[in-house]
C-alpha positions as CSV (number, residue, x, y, z in Angstrom):
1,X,-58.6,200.8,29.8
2,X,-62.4,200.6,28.8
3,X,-64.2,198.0,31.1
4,X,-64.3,194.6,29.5
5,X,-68.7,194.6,28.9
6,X,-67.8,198.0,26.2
7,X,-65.2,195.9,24.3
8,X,-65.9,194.6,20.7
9,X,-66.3,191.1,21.5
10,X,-68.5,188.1,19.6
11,X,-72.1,188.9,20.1
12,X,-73.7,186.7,23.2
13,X,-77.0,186.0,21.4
14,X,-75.0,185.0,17.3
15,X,-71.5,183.8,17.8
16,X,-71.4,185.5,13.8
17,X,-71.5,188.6,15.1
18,X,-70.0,191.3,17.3
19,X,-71.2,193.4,19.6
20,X,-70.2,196.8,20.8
21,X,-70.9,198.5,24.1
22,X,-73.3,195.8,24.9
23,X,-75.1,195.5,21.3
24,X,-75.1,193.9,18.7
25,X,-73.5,195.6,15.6
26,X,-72.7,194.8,12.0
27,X,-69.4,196.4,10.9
28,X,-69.7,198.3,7.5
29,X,-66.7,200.3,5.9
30,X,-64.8,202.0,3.0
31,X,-62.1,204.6,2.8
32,X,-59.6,206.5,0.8
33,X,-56.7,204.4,2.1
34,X,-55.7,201.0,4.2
35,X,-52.7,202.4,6.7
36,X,-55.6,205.2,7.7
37,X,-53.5,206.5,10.7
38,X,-51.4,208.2,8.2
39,X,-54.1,209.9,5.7
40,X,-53.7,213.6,5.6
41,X,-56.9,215.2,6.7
42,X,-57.9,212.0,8.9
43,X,-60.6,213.8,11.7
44,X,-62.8,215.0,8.5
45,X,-62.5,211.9,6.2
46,X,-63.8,209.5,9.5
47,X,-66.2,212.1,10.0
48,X,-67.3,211.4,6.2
49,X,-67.2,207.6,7.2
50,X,-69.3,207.5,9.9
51,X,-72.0,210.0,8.0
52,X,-72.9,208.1,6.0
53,X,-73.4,204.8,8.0
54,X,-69.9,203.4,8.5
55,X,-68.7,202.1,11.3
56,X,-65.2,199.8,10.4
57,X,-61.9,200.9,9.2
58,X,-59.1,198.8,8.3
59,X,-55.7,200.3,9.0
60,X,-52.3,198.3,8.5
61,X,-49.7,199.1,10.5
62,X,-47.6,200.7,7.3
63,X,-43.9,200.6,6.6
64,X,-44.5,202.1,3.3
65,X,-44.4,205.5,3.4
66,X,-41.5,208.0,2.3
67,X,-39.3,208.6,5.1
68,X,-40.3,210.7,7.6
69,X,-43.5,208.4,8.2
70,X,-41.5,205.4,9.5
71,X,-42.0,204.0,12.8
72,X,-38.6,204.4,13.9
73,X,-36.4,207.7,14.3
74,X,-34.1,208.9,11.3
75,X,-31.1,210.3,12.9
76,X,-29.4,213.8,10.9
77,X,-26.9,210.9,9.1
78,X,-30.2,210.1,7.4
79,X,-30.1,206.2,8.9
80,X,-32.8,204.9,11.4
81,X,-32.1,203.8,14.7
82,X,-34.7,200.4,15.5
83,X,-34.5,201.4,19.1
84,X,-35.7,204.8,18.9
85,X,-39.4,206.1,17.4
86,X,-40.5,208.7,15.1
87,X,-42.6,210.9,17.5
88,X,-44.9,211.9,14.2
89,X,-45.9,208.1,13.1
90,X,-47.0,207.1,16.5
91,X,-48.6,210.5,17.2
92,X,-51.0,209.5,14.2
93,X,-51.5,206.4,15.1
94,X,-52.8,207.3,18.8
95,X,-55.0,210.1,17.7
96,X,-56.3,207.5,15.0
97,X,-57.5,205.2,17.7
98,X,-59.0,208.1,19.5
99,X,-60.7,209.5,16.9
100,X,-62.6,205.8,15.5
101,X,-63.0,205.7,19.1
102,X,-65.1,208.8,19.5
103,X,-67.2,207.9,16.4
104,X,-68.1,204.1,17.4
105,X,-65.9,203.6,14.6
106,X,-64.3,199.9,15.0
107,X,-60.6,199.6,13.6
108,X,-58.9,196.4,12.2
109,X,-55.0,196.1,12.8
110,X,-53.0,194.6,10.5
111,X,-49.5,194.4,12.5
112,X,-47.8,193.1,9.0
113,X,-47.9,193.4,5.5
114,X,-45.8,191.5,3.0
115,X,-45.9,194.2,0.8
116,X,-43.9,196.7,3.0
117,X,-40.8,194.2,3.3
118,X,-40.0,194.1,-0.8
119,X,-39.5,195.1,-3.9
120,X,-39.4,199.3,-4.0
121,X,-40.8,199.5,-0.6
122,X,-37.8,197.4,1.2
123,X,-35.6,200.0,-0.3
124,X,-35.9,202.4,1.8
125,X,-37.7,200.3,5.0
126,X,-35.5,200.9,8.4
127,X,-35.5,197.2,8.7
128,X,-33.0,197.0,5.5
129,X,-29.8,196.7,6.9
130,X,-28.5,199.6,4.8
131,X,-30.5,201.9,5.9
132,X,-30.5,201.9,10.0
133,X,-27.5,201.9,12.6
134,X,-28.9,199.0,14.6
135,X,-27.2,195.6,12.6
136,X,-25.9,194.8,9.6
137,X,-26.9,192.3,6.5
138,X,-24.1,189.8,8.2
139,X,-26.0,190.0,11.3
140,X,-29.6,189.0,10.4
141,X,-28.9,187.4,6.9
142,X,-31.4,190.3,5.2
143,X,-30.2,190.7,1.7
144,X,-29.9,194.4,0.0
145,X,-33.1,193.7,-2.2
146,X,-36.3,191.3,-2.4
147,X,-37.2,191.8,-6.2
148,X,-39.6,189.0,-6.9
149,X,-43.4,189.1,-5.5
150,X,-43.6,188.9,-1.8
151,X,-46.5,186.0,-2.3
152,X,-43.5,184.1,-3.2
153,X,-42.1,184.0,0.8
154,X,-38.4,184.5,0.4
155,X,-38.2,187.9,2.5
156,X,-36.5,185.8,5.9
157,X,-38.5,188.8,7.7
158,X,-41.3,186.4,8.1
159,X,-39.5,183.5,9.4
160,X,-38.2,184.2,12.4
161,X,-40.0,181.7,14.7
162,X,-38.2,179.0,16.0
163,X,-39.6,176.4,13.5
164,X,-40.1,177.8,10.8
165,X,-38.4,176.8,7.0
166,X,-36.0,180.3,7.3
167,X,-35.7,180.5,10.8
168,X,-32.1,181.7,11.4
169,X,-30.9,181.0,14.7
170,X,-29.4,183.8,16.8
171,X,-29.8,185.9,13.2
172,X,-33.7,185.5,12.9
173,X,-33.8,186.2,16.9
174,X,-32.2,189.3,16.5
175,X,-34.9,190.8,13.9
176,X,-37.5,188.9,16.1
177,X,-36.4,191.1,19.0
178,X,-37.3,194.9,17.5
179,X,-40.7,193.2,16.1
180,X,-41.7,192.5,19.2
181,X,-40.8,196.1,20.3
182,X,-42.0,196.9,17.5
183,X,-45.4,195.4,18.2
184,X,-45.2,196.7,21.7
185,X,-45.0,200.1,21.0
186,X,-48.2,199.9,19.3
187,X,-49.7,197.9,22.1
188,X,-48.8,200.7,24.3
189,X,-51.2,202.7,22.0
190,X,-53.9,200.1,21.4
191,X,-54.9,197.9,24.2
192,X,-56.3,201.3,26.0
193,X,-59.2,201.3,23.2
194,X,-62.1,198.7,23.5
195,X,-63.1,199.4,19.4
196,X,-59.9,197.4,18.0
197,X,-59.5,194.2,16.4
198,X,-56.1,192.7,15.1
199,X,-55.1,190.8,12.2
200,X,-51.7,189.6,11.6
201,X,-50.9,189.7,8.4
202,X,-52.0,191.4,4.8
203,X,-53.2,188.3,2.7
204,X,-50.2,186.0,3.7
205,X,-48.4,183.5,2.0
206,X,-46.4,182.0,5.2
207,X,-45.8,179.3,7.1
208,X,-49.2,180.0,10.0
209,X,-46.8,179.7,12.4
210,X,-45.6,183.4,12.2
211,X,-49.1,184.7,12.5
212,X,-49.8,182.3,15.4
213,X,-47.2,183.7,17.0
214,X,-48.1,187.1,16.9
215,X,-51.5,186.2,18.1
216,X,-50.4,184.5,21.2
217,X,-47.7,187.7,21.8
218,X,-50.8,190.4,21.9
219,X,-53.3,187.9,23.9
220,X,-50.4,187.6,26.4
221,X,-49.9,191.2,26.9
222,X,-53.4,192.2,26.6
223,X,-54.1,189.7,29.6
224,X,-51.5,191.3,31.4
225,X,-53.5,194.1,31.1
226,X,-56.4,192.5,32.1
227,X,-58.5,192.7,28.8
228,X,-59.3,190.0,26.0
229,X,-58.7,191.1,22.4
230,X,-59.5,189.1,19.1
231,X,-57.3,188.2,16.6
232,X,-57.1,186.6,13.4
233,X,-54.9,186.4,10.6
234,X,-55.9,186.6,6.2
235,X,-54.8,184.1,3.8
236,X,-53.8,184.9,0.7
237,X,-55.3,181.4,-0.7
238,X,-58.9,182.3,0.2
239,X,-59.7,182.9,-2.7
240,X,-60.0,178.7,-3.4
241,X,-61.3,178.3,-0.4
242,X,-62.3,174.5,-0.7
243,X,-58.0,173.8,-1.5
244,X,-57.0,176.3,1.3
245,X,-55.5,174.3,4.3
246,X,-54.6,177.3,6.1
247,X,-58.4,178.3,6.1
248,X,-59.0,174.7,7.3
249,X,-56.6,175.0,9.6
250,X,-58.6,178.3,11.0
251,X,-61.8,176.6,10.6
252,X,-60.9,173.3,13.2
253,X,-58.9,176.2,15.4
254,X,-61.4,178.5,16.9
255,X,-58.9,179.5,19.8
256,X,-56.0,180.1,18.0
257,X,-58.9,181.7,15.4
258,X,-61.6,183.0,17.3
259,X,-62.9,185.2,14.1
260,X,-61.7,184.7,10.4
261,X,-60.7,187.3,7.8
262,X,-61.9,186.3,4.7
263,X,-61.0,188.9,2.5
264,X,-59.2,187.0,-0.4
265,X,-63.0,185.6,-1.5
266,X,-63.5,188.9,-2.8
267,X,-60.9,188.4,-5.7
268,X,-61.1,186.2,-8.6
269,X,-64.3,185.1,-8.7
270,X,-67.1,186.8,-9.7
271,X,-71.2,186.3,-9.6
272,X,-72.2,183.0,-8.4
273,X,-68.8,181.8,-8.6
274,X,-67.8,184.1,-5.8
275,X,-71.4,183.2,-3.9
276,X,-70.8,179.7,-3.8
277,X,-67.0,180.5,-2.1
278,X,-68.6,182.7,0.9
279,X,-71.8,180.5,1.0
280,X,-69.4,177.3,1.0
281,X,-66.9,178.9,3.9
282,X,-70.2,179.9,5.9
283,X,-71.1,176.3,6.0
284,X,-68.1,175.2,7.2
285,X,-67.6,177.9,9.8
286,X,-70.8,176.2,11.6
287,X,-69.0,173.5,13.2
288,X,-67.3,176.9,15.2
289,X,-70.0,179.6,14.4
290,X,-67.9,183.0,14.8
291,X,-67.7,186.3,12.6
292,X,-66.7,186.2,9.3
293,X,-64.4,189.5,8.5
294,X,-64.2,191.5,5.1
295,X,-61.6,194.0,5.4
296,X,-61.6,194.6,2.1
297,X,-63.5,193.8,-1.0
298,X,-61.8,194.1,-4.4
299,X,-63.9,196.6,-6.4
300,X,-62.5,198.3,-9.4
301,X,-59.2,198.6,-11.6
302,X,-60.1,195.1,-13.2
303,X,-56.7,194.2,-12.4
304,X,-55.2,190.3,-13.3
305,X,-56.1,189.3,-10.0
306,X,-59.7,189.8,-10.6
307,X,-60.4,192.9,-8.8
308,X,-63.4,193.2,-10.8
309,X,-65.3,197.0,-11.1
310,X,-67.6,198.9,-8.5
311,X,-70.4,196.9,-10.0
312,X,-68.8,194.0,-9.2
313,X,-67.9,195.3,-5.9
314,X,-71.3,196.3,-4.7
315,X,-72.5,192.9,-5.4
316,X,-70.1,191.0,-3.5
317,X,-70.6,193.5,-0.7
318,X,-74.2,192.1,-0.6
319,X,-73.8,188.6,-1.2
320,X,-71.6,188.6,1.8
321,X,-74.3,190.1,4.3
322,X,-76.7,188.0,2.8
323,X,-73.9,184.9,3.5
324,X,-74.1,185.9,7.0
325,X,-70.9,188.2,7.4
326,X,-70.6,190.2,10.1
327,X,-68.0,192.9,8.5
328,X,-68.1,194.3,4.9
329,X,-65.4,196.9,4.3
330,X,-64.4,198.2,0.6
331,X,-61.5,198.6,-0.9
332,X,-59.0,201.7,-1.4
333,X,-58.9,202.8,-4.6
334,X,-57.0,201.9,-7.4
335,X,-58.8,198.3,-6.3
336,X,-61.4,199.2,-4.9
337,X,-64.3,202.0,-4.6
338,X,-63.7,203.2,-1.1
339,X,-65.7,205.9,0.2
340,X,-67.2,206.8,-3.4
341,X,-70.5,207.7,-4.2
342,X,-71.0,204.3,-5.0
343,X,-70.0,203.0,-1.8
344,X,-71.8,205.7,-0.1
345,X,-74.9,204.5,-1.5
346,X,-74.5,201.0,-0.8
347,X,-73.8,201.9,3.0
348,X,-76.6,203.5,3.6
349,X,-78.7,201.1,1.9
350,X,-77.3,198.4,3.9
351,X,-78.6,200.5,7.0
352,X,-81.8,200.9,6.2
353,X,-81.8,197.5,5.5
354,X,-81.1,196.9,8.5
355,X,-82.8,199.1,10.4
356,X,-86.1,196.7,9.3
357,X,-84.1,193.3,9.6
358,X,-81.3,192.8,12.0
359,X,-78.7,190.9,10.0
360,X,-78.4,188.7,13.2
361,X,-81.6,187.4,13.4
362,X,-81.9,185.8,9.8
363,X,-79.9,182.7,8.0
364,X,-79.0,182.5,4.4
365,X,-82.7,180.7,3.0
366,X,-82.0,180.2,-0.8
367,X,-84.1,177.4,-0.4
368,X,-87.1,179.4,-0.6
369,X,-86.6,181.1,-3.9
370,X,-87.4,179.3,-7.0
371,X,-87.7,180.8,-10.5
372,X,-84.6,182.1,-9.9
373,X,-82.2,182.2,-12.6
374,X,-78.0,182.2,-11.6
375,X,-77.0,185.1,-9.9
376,X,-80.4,187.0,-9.7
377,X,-81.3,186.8,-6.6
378,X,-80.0,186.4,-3.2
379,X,-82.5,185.7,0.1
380,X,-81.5,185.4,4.0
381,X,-84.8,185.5,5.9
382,X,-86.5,184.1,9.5
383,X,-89.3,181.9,7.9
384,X,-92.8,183.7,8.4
385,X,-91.2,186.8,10.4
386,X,-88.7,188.5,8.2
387,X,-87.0,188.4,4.6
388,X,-84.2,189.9,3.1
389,X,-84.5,189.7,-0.8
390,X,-81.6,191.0,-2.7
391,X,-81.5,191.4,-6.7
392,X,-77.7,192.0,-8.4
393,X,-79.4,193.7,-11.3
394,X,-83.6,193.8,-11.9
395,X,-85.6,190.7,-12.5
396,X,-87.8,188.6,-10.6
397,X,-88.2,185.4,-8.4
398,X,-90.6,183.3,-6.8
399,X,-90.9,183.2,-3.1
400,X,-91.9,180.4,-1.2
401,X,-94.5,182.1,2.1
402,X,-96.9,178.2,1.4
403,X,-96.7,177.8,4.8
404,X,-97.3,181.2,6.1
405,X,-100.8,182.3,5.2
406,X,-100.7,186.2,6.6
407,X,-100.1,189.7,5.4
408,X,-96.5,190.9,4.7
409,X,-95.2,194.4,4.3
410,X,-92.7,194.9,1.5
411,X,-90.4,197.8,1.3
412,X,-87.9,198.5,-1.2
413,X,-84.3,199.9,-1.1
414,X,-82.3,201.1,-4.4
415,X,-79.0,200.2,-4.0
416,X,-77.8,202.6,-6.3
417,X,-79.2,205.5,-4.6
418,X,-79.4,204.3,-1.1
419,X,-82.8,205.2,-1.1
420,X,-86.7,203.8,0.2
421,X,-88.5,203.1,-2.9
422,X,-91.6,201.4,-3.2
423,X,-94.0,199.3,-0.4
424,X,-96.1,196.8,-1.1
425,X,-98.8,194.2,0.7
426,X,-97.7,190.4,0.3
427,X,-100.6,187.5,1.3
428,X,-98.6,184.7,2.0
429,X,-100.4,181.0,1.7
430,X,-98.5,180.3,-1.8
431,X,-95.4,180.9,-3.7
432,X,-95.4,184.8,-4.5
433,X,-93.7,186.5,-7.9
434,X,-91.9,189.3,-6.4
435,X,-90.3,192.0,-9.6
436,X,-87.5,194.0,-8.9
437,X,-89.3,197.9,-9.4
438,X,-85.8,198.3,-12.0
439,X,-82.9,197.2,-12.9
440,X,-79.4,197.4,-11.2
441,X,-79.3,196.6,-7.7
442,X,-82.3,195.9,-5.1
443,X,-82.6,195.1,-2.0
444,X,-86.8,193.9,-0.6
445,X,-87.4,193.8,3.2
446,X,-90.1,191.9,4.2
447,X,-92.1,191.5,7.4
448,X,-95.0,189.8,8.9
449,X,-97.7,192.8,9.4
């Protein structure tokens, strides 16, 4: 077990932020796929991610796959057997968290996803009755099939705290029983790593009380081995952020919710419409400053639920640093970007960027730009020590340096390239035009000479 000062934890110096070994670090990602512990050709593709910059994976704990990548043993008969593993799945899974950990590469667990428990997918899952030796539908009150959308909340799967609207009785505690071996198994794996956070659930729909509960069940055994971990859970309903009372419940909970996934933001909205939603929820986090997560931002297909396409992606991935997030991961494919050449670019950008201004020493300053039309131009900055300037596609704004009459170096980054482009001098003193060198994206770091 890694010594306790190594651990991702909330940075000491910005409760927004997370540090790593001791420093501070801002968490960047995109990959081919979300359950990562199961990719085919896993060593090379994190060896791609961290290349080019990355350093954050997101990796659900899937129930998805065909058959022989289930968590639990298939016996000859062709049933599973909940109290027995598959040797392969976990196998993965270990030399996943030993390989993210050998490239500073910090991993985000999601322990459930609604998705896994319905529709085609419950079909062949060893939790369906029909499919595993262990009980039967009579015992735990599963049904044969969960057609209809999982957002919906009818699979009982997700209701077996004491409590809650499904909660069975001596039915629901016997499913709750191998979930909590379930989730123990992969403690056994985890909790030895110091580069792992934990997130309930996949964009949930239930009752908070089942995520809470899975929280307190991994801080208890992780204090039994004598190391703190942070967990969270995702809302599905972030994406109305202002209407959400599960995000408000997270917001006046910062125990229970000690960092807060805000992934759904990224979906529906688009332009300023989705700036005012991250810029709103950073405001509101302030009465508990911690990190603000992004496992995932929607970023192509221009599916119904307003996935959007990469440009629309790379955007949002920048109005969310410039919002003060401390993770910015995008999307697998068909939803998102990934690891494309696109993201690629956008990665790197984002380290140079920061490699001139530490994301954790500036605050969202909009208040300095003026002649700014909507959605041109987004600014977090130290006032008369540093600025980050970002343009969604060209143009030009005014920037307000009245009070700070000194020289400024300007340095440009092309989004779309991931690139240096051109430096400039600034003389502060007055409001000064800065112009985008093109259009598409731009990102201007500025600092006091």
């Amino acid at each position: 077990v890694a010594d306790e000062p190594d651990r991702i934890q909330i940075y000491t110096q910005n409760l927004r932020y997370w540090q790593y070994k001791g420093q501070p670090v801002l968490l960047l990602g995109g990959s081919k796929t979300d359950h990562i512990f199961l990719a085919e050709g896993l060593k090379e593709h994190l060896d791609e991610i961290a290349t080019v910059g990355a350093n954050f994976v997101r990796n659900t704990m899937s129930q998805r796959e065909g058959v022989d990548l289930k968590p639990h043993k298939r016996l000859p008969g062709g049933k599973f057997d909940l109290d027995q593993w598959n040797d392969d799945y976990w196998k993965r899974f270990a030399n996943c968290l030993q390989w993210c950990h050998e490239r500073d590469i910090i991993i985000q667990i999601e322990v459930w996803d609604r998705f896994d428990f319905s529709r085609e997918h419950w079909e062949i899952s060893p939790w369906r009755p029909q499919n595993n030796v262990t009980y039967s539908g009579q015992e735990t009150g599963f049904a044969s099939a969960y057609p209809i959308h999982p957002w919906r909340d009818r699979q009982p799967f997700f209701h077996t705290i004491p409590g809650m609207e499904r909660y069975n009785g001596a039915k629901s505690d016997l499913i709750r029983k191998h979930q909590e071996q379930f989730v123990e198994r992969m403690l056994a794996e985890s909790l030895e790593y110091p580069n792992v956070l934990y997130c309930m659930n996949n964009e949930t729909s239930t009752d908070p009380r089942w995520g809470q509960h899975w929280m307190k069940f991994i801080r208890k055994r992780a204090a039994q081995k004598g190391v703190t971990v942070y967990c969270t859970d995702m809302f599905d309903d972030v994406w109305k952020p202002k209407q959400s009372t599960k995000l408000r419940l997270a917001f006046d909970d910062p125990k229970m919710y000690p960092y807060l996934d805000v992934s759904q933001v990224n979906s529906r909205t688009f332009n300023e419409d989705q700036w005012n939603n991250i810029f709103w929820i950073g405001q509101q986090r302030e009465k508990h400053p911690r990190p603000l997560n992004h496992t995932k931002i929607y970023s192509d297909g221009q599916f119904s639920f307003g996935t959007g396409t990469p440009i629309d992606g790379v955007e949002r991935f920048w109005r969310n640093l410039i919002a003060g997030s401390a993770s910015v991961r995008f999307h697998r494919p068909p939803a998102g970007i990934g690891l494309n050449d696109t993201a690629k670019s956008c990665i790197r950008a984002a380290r140079k960027a920061e490699s001139r201004i530490p994301l954790w020493e500036v605050r969202t300053a909009m208040n300095l730009l003026s002649n700014r039309e909507t959605d041109e131009a987004y600014l977090a900055a130290r006032p008369g020590e540093k600025y980050l300037l970002y343009f969604t596609d060209g143009g030009s704004v005014a920037l307000d340096l009245t009070r700070h009459s000194r020289t400024f170096d300007l340095r440009w980054i092309d989004v779309s390239s991931g690139k240096w482009g051109q430096t400039a001098a600034l003389t502060g003193g007055s409001k000064v035009t800065i112009a985008a060198p093109g259009k598409a994206g731009w990102v201007a770091t500025i600092l006091q000479r």
